[in-house]
N, C-alpha and C positions, 0 to 999 in steps of 0.2 A: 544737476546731473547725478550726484547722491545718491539721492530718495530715487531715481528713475533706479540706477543700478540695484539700489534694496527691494523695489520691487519687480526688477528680473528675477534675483535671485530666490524672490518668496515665489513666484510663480512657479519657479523649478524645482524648489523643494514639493510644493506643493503638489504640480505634476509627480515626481520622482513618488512620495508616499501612495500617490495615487497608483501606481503601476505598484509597488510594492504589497500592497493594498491587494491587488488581484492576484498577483506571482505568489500570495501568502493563501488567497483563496483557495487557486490550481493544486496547489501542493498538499493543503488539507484535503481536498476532494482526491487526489494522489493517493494519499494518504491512508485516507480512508479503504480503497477501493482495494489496494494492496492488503491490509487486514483483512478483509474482508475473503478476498483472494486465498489466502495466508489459510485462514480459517477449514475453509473447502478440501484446501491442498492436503491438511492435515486431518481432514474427517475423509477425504480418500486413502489417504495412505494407511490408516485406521485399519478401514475397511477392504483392502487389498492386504494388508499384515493378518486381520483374521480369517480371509479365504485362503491363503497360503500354509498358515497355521493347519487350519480344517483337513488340507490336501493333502499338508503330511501325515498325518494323525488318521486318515482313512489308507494312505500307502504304508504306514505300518501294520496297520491293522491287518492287513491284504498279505502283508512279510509273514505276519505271526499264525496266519491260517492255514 
């Protein structure tokens, strides 16, 4: 009865890393996809920062005329 019991419990280790295994997958691919995200977020706000900039800098210009 032992050996049976040592081999439930290696079969569920072995499942458990198996799942672990994938949930470590997901979350790199997560991971990634947020960077990635991240990335864009900040090359729009960039580019919304210097049309803002631009906007003001032609309404001064418009003041001092």
């Amino acid at each position: 009865m032992e050996i049976q019991d040592l081999e439930t419990k290696i079969d569920e280790l072995i499942n458990l890393c198996d799942d672990l295994e994938k949930k470590q997958a997901i979350m790199e691919s997560d991971h990634e996809n947020l960077v990635e995200e991240r990335t864009r977020l900040l090359e729009k706000n960039e580019l919304a920062k210097s049309k803002v900039e631009a906007m003001i800098l032609r309404l001064k210009a418009l003041e001092s005329e």
